[in-house]
PDB file with SEQRES, HELIX, SHEET and CRYST1 records, atoms N, CA, C and O in Angstrom:
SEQRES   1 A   72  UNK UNK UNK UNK UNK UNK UNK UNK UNK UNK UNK UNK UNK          
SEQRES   2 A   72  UNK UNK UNK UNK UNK UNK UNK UNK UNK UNK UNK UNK UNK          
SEQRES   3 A   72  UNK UNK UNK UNK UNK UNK UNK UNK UNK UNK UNK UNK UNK          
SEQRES   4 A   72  UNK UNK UNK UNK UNK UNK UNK UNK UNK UNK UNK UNK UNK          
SEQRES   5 A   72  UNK UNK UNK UNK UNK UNK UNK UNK UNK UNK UNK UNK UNK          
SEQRES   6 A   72  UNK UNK UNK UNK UNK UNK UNK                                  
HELIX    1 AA1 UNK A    4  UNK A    6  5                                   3    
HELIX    2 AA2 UNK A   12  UNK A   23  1                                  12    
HELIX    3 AA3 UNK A   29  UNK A   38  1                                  10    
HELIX    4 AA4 UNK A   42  UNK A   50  1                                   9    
HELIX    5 AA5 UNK A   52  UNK A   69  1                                  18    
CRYST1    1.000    1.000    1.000  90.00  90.00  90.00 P 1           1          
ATOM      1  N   UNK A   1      25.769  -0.884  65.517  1.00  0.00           N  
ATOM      2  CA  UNK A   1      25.804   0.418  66.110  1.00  0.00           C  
ATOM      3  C   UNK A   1      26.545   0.341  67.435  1.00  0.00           C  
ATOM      4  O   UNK A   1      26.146  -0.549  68.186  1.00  0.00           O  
ATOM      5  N   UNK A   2      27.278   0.895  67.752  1.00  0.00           N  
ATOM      6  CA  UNK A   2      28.499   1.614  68.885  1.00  0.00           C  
ATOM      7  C   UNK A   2      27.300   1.898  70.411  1.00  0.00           C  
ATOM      8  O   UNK A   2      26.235   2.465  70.165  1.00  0.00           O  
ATOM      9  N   UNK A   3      27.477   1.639  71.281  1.00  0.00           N  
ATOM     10  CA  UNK A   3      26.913   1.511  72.618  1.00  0.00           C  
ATOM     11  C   UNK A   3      26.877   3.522  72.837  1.00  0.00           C  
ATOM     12  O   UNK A   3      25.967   4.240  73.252  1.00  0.00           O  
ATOM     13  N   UNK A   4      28.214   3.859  72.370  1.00  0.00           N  
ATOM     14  CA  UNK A   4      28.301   5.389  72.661  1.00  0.00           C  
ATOM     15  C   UNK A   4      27.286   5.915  71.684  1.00  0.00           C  
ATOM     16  O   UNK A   4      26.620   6.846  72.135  1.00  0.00           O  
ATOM     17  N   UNK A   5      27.017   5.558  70.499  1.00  0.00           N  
ATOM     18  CA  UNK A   5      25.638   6.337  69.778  1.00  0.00           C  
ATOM     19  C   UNK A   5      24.428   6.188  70.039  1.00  0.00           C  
ATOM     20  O   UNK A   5      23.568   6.505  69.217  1.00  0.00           O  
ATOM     21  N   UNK A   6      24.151   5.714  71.146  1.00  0.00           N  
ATOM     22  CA  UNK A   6      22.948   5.573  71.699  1.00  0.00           C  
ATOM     23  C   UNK A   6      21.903   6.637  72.045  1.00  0.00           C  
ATOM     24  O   UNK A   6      20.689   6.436  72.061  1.00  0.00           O  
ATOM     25  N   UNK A   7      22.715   8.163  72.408  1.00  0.00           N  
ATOM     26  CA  UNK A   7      22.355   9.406  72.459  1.00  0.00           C  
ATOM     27  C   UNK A   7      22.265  10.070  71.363  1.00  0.00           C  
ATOM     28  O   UNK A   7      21.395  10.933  71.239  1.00  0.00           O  
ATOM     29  N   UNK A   8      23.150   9.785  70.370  1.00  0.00           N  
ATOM     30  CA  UNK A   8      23.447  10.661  69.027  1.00  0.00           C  
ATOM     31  C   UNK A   8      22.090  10.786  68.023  1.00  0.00           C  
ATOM     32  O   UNK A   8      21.764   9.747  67.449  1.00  0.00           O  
ATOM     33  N   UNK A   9      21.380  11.852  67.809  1.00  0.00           N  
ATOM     34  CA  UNK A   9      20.182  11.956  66.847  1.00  0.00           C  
ATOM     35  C   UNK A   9      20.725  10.850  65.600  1.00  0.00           C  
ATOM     36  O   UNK A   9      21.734  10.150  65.681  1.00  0.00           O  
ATOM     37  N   UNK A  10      20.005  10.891  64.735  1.00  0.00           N  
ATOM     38  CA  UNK A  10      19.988   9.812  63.678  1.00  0.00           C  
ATOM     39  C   UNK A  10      20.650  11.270  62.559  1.00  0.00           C  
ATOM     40  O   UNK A  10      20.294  12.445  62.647  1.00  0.00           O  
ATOM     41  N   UNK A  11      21.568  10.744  61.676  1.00  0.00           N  
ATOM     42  CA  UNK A  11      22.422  11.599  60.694  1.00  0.00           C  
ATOM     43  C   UNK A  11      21.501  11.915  59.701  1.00  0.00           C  
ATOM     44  O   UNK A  11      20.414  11.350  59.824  1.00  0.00           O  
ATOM     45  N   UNK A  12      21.646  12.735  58.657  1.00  0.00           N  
ATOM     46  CA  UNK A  12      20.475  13.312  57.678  1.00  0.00           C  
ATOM     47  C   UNK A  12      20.593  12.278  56.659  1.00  0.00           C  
ATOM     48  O   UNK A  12      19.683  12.379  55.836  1.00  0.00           O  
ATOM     49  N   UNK A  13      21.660  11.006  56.350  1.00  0.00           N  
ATOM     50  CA  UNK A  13      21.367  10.248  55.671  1.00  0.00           C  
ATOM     51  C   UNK A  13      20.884   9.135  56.329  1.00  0.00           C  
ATOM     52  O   UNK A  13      20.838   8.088  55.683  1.00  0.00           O  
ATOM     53  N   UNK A  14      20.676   9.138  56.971  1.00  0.00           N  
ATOM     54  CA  UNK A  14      19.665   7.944  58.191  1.00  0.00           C  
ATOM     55  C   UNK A  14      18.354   8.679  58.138  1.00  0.00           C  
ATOM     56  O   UNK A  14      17.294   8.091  57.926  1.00  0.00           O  
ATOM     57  N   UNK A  15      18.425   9.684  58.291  1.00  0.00           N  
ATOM     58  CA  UNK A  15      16.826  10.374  57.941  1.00  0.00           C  
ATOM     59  C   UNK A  15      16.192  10.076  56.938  1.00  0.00           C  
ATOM     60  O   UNK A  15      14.996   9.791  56.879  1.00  0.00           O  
ATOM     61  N   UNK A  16      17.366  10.150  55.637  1.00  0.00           N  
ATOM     62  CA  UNK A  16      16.609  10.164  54.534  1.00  0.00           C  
ATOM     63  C   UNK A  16      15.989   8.678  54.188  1.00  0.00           C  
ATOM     64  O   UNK A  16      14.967   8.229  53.668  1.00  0.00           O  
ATOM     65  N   UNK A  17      17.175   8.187  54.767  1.00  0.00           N  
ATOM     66  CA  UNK A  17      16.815   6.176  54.626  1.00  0.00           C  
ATOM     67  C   UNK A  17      15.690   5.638  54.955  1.00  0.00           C  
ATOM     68  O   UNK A  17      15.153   4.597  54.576  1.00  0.00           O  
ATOM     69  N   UNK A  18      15.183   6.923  56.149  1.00  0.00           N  
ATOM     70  CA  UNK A  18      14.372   6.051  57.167  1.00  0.00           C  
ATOM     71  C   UNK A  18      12.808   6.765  56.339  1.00  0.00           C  
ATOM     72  O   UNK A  18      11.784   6.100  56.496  1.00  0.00           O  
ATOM     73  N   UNK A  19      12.743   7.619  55.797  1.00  0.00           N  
ATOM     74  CA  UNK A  19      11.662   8.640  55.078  1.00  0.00           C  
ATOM     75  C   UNK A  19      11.581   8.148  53.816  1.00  0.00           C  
ATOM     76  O   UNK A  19      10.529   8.584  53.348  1.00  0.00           O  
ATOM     77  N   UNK A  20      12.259   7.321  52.847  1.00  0.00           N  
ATOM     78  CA  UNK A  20      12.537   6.821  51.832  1.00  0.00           C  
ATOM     79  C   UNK A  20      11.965   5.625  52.058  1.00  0.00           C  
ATOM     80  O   UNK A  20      10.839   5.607  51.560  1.00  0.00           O  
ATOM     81  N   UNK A  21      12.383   4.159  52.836  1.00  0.00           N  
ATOM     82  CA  UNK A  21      11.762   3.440  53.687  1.00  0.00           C  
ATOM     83  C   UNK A  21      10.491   3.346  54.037  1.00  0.00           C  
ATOM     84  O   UNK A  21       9.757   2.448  53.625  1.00  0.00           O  
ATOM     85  N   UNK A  22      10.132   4.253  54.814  1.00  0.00           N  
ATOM     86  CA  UNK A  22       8.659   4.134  55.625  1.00  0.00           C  
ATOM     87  C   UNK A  22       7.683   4.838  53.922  1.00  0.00           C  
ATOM     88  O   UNK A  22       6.617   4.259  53.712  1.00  0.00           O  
ATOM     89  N   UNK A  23       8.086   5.993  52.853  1.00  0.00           N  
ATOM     90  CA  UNK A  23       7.333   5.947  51.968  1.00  0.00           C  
ATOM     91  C   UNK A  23       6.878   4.616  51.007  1.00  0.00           C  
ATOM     92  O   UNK A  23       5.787   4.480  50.453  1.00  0.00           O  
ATOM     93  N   UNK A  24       8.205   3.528  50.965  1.00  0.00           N  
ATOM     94  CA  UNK A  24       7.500   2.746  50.412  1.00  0.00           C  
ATOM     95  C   UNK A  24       7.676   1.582  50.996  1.00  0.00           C  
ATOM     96  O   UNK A  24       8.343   0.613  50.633  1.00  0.00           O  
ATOM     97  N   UNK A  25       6.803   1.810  52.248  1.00  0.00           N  
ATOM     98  CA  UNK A  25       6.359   0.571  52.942  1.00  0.00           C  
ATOM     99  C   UNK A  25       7.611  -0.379  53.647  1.00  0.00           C  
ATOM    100  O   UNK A  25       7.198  -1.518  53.864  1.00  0.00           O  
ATOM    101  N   UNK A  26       9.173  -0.157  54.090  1.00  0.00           N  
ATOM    102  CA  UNK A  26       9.864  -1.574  53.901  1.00  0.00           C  
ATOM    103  C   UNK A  26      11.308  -1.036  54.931  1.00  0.00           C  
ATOM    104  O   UNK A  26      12.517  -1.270  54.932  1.00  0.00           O  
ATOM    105  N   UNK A  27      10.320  -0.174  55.771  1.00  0.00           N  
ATOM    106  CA  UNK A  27      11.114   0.310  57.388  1.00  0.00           C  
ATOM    107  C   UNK A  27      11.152  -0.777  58.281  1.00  0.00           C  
ATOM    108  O   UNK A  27      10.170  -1.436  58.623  1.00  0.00           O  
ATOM    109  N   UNK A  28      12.646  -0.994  58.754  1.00  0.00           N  
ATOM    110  CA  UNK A  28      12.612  -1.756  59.717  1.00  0.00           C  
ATOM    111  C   UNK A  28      12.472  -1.389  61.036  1.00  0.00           C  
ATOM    112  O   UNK A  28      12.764  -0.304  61.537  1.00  0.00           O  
ATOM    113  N   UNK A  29      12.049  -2.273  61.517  1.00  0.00           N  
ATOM    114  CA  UNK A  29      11.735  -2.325  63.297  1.00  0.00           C  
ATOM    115  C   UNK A  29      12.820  -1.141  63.798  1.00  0.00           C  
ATOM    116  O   UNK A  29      12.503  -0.037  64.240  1.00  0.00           O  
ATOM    117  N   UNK A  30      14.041  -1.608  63.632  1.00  0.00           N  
ATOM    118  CA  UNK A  30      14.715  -1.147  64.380  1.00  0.00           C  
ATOM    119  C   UNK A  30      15.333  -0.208  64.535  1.00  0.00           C  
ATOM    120  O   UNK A  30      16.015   0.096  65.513  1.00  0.00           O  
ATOM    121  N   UNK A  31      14.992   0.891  62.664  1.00  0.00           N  
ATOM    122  CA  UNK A  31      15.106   2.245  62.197  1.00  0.00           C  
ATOM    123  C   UNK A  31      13.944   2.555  62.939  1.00  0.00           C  
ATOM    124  O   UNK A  31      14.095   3.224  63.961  1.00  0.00           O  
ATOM    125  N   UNK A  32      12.896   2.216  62.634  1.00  0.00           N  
ATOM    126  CA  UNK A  32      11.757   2.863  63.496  1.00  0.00           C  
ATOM    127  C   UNK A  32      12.060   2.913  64.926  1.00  0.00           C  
ATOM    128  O   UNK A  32      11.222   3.699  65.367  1.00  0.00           O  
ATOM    129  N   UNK A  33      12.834   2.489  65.955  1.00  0.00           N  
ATOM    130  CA  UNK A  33      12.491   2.339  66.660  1.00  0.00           C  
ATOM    131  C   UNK A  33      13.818   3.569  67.410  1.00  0.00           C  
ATOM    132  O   UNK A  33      13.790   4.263  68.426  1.00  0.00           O  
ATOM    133  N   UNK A  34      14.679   3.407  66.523  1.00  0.00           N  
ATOM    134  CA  UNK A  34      15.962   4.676  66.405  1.00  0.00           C  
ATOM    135  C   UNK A  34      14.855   5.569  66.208  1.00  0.00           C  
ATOM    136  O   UNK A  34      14.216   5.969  67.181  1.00  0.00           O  
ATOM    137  N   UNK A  35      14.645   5.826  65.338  1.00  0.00           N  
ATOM    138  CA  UNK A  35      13.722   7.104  64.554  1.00  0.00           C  
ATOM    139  C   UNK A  35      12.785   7.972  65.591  1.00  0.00           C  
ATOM    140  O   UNK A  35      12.663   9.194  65.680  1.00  0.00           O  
ATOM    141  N   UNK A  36      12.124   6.843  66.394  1.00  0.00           N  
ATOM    142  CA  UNK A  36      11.295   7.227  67.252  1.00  0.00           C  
ATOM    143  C   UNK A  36      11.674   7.950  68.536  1.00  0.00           C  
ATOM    144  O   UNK A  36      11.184   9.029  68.873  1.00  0.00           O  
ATOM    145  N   UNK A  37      12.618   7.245  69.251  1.00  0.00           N  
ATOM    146  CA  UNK A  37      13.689   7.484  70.274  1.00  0.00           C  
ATOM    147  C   UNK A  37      14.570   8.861  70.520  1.00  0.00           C  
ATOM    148  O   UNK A  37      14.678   9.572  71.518  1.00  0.00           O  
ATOM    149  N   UNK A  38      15.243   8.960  69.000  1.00  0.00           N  
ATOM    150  CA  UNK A  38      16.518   9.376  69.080  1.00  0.00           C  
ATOM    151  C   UNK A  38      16.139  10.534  68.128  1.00  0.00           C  
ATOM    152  O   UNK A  38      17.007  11.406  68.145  1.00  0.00           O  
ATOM    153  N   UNK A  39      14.929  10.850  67.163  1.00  0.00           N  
ATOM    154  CA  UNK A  39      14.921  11.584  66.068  1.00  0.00           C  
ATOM    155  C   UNK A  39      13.822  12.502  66.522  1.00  0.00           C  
ATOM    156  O   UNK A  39      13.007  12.334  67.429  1.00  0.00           O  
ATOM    157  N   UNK A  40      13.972  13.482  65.719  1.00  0.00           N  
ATOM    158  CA  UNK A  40      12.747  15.137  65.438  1.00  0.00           C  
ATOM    159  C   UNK A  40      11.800  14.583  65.163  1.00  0.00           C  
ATOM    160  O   UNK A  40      12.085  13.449  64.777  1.00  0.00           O  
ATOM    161  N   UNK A  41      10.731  14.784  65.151  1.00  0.00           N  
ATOM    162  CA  UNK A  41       9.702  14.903  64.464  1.00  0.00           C  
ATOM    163  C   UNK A  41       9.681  15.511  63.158  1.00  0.00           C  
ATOM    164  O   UNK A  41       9.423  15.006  62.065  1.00  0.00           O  
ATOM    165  N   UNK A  42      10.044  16.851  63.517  1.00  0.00           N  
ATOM    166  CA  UNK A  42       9.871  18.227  62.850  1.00  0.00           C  
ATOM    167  C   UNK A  42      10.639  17.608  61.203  1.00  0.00           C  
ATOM    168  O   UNK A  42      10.189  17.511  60.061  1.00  0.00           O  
ATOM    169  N   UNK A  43      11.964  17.296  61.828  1.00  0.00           N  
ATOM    170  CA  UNK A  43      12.955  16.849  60.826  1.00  0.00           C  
ATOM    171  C   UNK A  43      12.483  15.578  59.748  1.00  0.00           C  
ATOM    172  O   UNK A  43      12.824  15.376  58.582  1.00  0.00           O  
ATOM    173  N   UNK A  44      11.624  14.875  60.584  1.00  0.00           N  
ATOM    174  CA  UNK A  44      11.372  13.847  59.355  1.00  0.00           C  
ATOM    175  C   UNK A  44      10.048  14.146  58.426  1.00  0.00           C  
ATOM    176  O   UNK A  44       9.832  13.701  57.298  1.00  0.00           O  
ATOM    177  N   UNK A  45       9.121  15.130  59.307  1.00  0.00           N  
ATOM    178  CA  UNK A  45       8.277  15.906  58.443  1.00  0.00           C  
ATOM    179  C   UNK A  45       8.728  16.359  57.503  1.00  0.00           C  
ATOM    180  O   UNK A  45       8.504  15.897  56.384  1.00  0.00           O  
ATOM    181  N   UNK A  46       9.619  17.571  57.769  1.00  0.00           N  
ATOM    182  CA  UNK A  46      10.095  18.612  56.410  1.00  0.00           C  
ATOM    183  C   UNK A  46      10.534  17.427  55.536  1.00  0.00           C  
ATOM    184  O   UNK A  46      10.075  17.556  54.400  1.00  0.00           O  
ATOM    185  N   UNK A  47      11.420  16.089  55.722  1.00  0.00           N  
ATOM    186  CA  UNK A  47      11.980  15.629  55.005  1.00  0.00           C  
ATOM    187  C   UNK A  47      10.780  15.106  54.101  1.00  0.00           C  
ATOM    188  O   UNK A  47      10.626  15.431  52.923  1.00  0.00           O  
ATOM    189  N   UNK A  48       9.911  14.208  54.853  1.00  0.00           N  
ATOM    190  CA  UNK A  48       9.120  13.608  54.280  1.00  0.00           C  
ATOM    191  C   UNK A  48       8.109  14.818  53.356  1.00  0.00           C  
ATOM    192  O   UNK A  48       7.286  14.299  52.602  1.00  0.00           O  
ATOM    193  N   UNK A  49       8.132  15.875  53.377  1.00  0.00           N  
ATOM    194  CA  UNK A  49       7.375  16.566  52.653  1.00  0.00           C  
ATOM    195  C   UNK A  49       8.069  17.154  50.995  1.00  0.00           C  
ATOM    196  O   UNK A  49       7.753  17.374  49.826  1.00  0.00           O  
ATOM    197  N   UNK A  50       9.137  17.184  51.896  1.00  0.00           N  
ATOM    198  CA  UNK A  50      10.516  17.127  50.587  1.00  0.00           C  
ATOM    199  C   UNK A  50      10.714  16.336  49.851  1.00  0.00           C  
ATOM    200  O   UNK A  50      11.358  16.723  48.876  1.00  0.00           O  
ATOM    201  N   UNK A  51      10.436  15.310  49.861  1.00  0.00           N  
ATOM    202  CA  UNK A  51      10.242  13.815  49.402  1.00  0.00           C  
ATOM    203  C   UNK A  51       8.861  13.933  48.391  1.00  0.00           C  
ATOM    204  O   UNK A  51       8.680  13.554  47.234  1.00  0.00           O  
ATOM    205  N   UNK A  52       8.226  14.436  49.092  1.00  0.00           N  
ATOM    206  CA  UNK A  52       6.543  13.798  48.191  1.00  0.00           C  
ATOM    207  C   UNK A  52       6.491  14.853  47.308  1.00  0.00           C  
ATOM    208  O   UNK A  52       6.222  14.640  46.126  1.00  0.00           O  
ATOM    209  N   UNK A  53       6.676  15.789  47.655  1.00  0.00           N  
ATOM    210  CA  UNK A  53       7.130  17.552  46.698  1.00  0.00           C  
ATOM    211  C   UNK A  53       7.585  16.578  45.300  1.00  0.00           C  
ATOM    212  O   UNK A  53       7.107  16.213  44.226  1.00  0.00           O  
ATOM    213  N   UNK A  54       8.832  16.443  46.106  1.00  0.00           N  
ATOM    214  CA  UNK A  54      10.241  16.027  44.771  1.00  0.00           C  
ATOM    215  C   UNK A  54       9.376  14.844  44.049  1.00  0.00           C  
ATOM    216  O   UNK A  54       9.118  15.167  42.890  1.00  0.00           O  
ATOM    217  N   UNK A  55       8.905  13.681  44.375  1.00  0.00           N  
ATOM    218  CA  UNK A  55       8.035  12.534  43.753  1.00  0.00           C  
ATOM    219  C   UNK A  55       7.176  12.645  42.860  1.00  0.00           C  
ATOM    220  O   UNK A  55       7.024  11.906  41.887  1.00  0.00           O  
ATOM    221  N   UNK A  56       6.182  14.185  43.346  1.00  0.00           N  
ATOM    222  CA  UNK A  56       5.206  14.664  42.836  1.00  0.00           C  
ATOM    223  C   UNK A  56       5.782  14.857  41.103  1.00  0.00           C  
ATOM    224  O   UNK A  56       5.537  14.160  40.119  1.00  0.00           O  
ATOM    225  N   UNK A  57       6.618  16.091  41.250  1.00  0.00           N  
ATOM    226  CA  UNK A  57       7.025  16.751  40.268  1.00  0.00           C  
ATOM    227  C   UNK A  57       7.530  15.395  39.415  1.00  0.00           C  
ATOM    228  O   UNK A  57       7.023  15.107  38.331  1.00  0.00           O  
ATOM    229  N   UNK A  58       8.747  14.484  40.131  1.00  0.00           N  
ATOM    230  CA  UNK A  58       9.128  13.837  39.095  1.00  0.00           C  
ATOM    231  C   UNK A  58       7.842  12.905  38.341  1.00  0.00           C  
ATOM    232  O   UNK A  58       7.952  13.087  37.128  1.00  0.00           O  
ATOM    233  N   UNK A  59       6.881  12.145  38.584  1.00  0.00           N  
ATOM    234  CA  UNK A  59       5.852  11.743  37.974  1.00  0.00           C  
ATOM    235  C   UNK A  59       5.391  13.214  36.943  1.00  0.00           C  
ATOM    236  O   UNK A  59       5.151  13.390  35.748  1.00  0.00           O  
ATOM    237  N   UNK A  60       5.423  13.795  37.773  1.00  0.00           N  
ATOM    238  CA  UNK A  60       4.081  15.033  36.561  1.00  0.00           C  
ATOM    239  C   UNK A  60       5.126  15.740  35.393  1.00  0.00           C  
ATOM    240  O   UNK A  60       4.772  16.609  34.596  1.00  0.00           O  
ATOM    241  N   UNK A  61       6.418  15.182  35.487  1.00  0.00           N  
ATOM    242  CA  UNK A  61       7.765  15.439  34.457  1.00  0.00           C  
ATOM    243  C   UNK A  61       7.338  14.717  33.663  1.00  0.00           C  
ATOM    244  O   UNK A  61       6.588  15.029  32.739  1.00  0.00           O  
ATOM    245  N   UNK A  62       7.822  13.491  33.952  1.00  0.00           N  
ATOM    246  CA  UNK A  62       7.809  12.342  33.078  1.00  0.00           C  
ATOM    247  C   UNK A  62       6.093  11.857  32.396  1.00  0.00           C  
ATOM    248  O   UNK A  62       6.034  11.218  31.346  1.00  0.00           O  
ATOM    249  N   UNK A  63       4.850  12.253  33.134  1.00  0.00           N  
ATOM    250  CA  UNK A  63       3.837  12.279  32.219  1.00  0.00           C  
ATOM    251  C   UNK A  63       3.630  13.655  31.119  1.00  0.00           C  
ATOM    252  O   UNK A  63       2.830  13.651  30.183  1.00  0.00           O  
ATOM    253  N   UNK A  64       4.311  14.509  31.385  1.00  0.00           N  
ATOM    254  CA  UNK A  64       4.553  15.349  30.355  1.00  0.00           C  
ATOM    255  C   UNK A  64       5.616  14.992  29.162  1.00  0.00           C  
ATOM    256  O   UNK A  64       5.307  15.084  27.974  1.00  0.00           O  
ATOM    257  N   UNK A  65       6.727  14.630  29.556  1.00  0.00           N  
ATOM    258  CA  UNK A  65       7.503  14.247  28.637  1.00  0.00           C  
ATOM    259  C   UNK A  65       6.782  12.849  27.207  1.00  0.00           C  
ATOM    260  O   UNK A  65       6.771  12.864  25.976  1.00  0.00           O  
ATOM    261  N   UNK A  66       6.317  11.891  28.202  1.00  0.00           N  
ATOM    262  CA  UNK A  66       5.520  11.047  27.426  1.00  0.00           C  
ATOM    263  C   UNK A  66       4.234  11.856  26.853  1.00  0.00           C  
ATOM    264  O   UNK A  66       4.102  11.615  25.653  1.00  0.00           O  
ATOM    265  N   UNK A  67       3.622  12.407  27.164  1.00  0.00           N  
ATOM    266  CA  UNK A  67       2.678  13.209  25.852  1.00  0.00           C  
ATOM    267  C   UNK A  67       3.041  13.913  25.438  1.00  0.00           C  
ATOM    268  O   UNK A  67       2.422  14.323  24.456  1.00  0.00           O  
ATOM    269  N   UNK A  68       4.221  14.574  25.800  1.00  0.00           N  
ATOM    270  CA  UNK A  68       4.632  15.343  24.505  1.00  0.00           C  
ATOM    271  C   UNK A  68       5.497  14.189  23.213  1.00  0.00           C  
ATOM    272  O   UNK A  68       5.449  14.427  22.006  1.00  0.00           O  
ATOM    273  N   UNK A  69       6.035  13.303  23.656  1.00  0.00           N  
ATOM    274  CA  UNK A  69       6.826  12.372  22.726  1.00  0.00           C  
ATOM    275  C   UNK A  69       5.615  11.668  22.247  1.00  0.00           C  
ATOM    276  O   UNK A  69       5.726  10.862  21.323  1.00  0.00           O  
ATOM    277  N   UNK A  70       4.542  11.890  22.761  1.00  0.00           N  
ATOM    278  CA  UNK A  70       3.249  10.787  21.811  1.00  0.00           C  
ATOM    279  C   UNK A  70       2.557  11.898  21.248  1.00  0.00           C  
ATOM    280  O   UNK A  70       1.523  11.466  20.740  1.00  0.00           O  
ATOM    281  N   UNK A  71       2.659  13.194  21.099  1.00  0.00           N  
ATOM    282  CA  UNK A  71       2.418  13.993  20.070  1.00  0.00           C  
ATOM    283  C   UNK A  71       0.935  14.510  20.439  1.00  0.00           C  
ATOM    284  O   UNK A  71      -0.008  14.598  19.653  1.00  0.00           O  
ATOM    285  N   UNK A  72       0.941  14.820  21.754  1.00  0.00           N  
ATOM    286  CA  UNK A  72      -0.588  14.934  22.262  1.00  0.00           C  
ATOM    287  C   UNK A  72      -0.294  16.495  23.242  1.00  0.00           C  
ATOM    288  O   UNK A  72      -1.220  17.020  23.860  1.00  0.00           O  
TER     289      UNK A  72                                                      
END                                                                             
């Protein structure tokens, strides 16, 4: 990272990295520590809620798809 981005918020694909990351456990120090510094709150909420939304559904897809293909 560039000495001049030191001010710059974290980009929405650094958001997502870092919300993707911290859901399954394997955030580094030093995203966290960007994240903390330099980032919203607000922003990694909505993201992170956007995330578990989207997770949700895809599990409760795919256990539908499998009982319907097992004929139940």
């Amino acid at each position: 990272m560039d000495k001049y981005d030191d001010d710059k918020p974290p980009s929405f694909w650094q958001m997502l990295h870092s919300v993707l990351a911290a859901a399954f456990g394997v955030q580094s120090g030093k995203n966290r520590a960007r994240d903390f510094t330099r980032g919203k709150p607000s922003q990694f909420i909505i993201l992170g809620v956007l995330f578990t939304t989207l997770f949700v559904l895809v599990i409760f897809g795919v256990v539908k798809l499998v009982l319907h293909l097992a004929g139940l």
